[in-house]
C-alpha positions in Angstrom: 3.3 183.0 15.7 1.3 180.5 18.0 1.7 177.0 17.8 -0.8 174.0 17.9 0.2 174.1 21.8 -1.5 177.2 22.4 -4.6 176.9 20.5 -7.8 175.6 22.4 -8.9 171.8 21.4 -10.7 171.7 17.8 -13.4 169.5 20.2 -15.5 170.6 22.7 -14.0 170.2 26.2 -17.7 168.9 27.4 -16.4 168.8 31.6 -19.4 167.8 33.4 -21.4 167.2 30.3 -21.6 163.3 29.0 -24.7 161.0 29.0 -23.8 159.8 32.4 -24.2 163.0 34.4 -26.8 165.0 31.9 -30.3 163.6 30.8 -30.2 165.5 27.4 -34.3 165.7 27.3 -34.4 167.5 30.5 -31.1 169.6 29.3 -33.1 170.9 26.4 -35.7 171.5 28.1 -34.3 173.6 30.6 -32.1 175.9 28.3 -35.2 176.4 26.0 -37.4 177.4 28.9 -34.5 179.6 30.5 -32.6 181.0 27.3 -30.9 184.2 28.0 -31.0 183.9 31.8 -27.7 182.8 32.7 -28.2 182.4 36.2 -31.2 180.7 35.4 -29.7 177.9 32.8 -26.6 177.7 35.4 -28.9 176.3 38.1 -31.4 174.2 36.2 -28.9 172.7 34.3 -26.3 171.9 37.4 -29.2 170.1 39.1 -31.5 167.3 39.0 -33.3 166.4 37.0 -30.9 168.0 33.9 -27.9 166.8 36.6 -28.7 163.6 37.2 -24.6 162.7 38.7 -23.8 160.9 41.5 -22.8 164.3 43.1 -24.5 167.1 42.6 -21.7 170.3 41.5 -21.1 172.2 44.9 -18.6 175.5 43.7 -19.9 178.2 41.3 -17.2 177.0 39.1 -18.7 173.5 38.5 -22.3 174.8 38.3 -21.1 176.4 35.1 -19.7 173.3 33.7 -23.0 171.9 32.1 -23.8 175.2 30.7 -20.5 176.4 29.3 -20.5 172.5 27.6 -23.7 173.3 26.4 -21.8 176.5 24.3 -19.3 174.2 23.1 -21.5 171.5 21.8 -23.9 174.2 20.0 -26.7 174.1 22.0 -25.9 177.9 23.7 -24.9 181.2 22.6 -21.4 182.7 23.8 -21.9 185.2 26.8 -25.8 185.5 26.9 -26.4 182.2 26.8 -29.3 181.2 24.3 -30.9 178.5 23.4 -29.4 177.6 19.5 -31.9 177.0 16.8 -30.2 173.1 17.1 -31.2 172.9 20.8 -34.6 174.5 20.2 -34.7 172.3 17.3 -34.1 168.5 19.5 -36.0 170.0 21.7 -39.3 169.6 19.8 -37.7 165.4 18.8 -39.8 163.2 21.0 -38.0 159.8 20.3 -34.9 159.2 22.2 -33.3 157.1 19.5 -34.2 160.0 17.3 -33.0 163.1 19.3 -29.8 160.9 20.3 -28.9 160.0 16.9 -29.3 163.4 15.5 -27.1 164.8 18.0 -24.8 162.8 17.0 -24.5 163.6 13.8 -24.3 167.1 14.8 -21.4 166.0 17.1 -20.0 163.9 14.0 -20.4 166.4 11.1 -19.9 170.1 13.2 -17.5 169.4 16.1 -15.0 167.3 14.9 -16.2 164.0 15.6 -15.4 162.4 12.0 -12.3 163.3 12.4 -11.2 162.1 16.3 -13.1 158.7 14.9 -10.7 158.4 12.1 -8.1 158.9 14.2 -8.8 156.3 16.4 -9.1 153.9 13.2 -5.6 155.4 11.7 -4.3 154.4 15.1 -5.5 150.6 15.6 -4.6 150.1 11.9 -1.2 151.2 12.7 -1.4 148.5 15.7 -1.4 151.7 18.1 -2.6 151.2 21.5 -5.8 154.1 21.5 -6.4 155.8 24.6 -8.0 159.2 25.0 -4.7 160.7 25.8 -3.0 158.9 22.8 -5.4 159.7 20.5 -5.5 163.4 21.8 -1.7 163.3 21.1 -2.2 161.4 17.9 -4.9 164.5 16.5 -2.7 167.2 17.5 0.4 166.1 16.0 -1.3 165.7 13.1 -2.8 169.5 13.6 -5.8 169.6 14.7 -5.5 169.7 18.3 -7.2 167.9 21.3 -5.7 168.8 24.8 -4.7 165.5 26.5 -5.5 164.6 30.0 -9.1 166.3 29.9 -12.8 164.5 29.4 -13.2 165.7 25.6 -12.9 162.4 24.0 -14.1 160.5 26.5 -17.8 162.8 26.6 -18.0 163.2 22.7 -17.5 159.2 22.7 -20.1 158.6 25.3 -22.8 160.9 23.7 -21.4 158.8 19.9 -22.2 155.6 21.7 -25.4 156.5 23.6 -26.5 156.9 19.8 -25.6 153.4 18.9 
């Protein structure tokens, strides 16, 4: 029987894909414009203007990073990699405070977000000491599972606070 251990994170990993590296406009953009061509989505979406990091992803294996982040946050299909009717659907928001904040609540309400926020409050009113890796270890004690030492907190919180 597999344990918690083995399971992936109940959160999406998001490597390479936070407000600080990816301008979420030019993201949706690019993967409506290019849904279905994986190549194409790779490469618009691992550059500027989508990439807009200090460096610029130099291995195949990076260059995927956005994209594959996009399938975990909902805004790609598994495999073939189309746009979602979400992404298609912030695509067509025109007000950033808008587009952020509904992403947001998708993040919130469909990938676990709720739940790694109450966490973090469980914690501090425990007089815990909340760090992603504590609170990773905090979740998946608890059963729903968060791998420790990667970005997934950290980007879900980042795309939570971009939307006030």
């Amino acid at each position: 029987m597999p344990t918690s251990e083995n399971k992936e994170s109940a959160i999406p990993v998001g490597t390479g894909f936070s407000p600080n590296v990816i301008d979420l406009t030019e993201y949706l953009d690019a993967i409506v414009k290019h849904s279905g061509d994986v190549d194409e989505i790779i490469e618009a979406t691992s550059t500027p203007p989508v990439y807009k990091g200090e460096t610029v992803p130099d291995t195949d294996r990076r260059k995927r990073h956005p994209a594959e982040a996009g399938v975990q946050y909902g805004l790609l299909t598994s495999g073939d990699y189309r746009a979602t009717d979400l992404a298609r659907r912030l695509s067509d928001v025109e007000n950033q405070d808008t587009l952020y904040r509904e992403f947001a609540r998708h993040i919130l309400l469909k990938l676990g977000g709720l739940r790694v926020i109450e966490g973090a409050e469980e914690m501090r009113a425990d007089g815990r000491n909340v760090t992603c890796d504590s609170l990773a270890k905090y979740l998946t004690r608890q059963g729903f599972r968060v791998s420790v030492h990667n970005t997934a907190i950290n980007s879900m919180r980042l795309w939570l606070a971009k939307a006030g």
